[in-house]
VMD Tcl script that draws the C-alpha trace (Angstrom):
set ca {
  {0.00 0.00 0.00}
  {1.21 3.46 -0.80}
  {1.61 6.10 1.86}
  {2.04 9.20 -0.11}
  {-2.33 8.22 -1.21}
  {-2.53 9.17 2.52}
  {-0.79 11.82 3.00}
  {-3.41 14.87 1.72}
  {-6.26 12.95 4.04}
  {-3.99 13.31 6.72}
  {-2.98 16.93 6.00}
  {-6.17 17.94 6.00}
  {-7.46 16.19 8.94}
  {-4.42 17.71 10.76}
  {-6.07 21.34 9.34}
  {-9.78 20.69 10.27}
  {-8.52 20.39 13.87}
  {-6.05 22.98 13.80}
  {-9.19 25.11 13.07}
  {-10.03 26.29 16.34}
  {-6.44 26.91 17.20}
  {-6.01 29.43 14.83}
  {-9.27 30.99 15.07}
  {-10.74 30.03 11.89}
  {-13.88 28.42 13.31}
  {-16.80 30.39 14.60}
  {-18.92 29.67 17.62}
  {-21.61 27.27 16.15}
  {-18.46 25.08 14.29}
  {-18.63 26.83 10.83}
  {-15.46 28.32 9.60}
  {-15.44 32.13 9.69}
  {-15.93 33.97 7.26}
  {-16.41 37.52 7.32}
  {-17.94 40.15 5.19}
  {-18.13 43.47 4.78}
  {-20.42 45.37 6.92}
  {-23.22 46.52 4.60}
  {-26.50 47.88 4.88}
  {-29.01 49.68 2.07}
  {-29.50 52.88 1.57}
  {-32.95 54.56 1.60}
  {-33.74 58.26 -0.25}
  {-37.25 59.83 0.76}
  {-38.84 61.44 -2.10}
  {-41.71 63.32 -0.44}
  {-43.87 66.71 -0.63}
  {-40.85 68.14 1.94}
  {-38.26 67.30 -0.47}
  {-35.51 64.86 -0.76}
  {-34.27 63.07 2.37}
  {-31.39 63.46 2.84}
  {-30.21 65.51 -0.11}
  {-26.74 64.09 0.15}
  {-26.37 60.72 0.70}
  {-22.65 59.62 1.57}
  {-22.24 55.52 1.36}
  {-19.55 53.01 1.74}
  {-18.81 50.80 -1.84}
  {-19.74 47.63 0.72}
  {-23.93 49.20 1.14}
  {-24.14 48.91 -3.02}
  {-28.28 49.12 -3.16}
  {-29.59 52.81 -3.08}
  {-33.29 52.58 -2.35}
  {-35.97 55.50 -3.85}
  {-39.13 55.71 -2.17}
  {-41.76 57.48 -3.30}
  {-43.27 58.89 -0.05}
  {-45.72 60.80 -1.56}
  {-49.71 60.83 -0.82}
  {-50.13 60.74 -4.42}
  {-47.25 62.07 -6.42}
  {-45.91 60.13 -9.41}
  {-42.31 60.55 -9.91}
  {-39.96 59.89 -12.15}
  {-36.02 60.39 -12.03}
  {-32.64 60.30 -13.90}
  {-29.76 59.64 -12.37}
  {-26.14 59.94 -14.23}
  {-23.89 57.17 -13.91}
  {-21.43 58.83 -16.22}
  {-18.76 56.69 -17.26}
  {-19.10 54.67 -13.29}
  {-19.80 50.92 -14.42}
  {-23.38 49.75 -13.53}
  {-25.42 46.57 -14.63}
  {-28.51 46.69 -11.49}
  {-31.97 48.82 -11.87}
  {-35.25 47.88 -11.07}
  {-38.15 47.32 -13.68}
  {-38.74 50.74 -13.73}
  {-35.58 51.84 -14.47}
  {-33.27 51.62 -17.71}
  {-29.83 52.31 -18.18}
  {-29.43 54.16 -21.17}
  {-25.93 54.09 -23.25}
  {-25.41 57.94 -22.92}
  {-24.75 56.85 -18.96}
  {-28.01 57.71 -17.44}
  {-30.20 55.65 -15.72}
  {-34.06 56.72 -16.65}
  {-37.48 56.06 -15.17}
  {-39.65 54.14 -17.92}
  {-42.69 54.00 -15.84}
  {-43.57 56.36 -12.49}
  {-42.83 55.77 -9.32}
  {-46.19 54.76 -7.32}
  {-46.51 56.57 -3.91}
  {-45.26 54.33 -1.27}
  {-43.53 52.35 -4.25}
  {-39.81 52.21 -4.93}
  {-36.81 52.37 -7.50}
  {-33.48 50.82 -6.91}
  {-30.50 50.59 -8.22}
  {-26.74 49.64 -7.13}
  {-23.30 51.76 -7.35}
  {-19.88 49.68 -7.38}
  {-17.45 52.22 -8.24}
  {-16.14 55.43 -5.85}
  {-17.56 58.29 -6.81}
  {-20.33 61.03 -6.97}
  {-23.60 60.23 -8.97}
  {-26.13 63.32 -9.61}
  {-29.94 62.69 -10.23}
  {-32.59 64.82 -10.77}
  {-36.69 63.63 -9.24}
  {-39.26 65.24 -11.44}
  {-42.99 65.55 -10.31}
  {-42.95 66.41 -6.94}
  {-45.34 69.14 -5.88}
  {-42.39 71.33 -4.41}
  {-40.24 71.35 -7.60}
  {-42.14 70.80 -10.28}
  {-38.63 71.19 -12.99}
  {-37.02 68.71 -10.74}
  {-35.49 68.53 -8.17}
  {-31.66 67.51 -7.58}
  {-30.07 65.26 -5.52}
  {-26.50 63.87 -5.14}
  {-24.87 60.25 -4.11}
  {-21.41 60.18 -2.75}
  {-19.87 56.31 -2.87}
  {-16.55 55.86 -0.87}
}
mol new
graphics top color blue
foreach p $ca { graphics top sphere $p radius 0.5 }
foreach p [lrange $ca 0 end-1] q [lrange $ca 1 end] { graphics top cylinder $p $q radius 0.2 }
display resetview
């Protein structure tokens, strides 16, 4: 019988219990593995205005959420990706080839538009129809 068959069994049974030794197993047994602290990002569109105006996120949040939070506004937007790589929009939304990113339908009160931002940067859009603004109104995302 050949040793050297057994030799990568017993390397990596000599790994799976050097696991907790080196602190590569969490609590419940699984290895660790850890991600990036992320959360997504909400924009209020209401009758006030946009909330918040500025919105500053890490690369790791990625989703931008728009909610219409309107009584019964319908909205639409266009937001400029430029030359910033993007491949995520909701239904509603369609990325055009000149870089912007364009409502195709309105935005429902209490309904929503997302889409995602992977690359550093600062993305302007512009949310026409609400009652405040009626030319639009500008807003700004800031991805660090």
């Amino acid at each position: 019988m050949r040793v050297s068959l057994y030799i990568p069994s017993l390397l990596l049974v000599g790994f799976l219990l050097a696991m907790p030794q080196l602190g590569l197993v969490a609590e419940e047994g699984f290895p660790s593995m850890t991600a990036p602290e992320s959360t997504n990002e909400v924009i209020k569109l209401s009758d006030a205005g946009i909330s918040p105006p500025t919105l500053e996120m890490k690369r790791e949040d990625g989703i931008v959420l728009f909610l219409n939070d309107t009584p019964d506004s319908l909205l639409t937007m266009e937001l400029a990706f430029g030359k910033h790589a993007t491949h995520c929009a909701s239904e509603n939304l369609k990325i055009g080839d000149d870089g912007i990113i364009r409502s195709i339908a309105p935005i429902a009160p209490k309904d929503f538009a997302t889409t995602c931002f992977h690359d550093p940067g600062t993305y302007s859009y512009t949310i026409f129809g609400l009652k405040q603004a009626p030319k639009g109104l500008k807003g700004s995302i800031v991805v660090k």
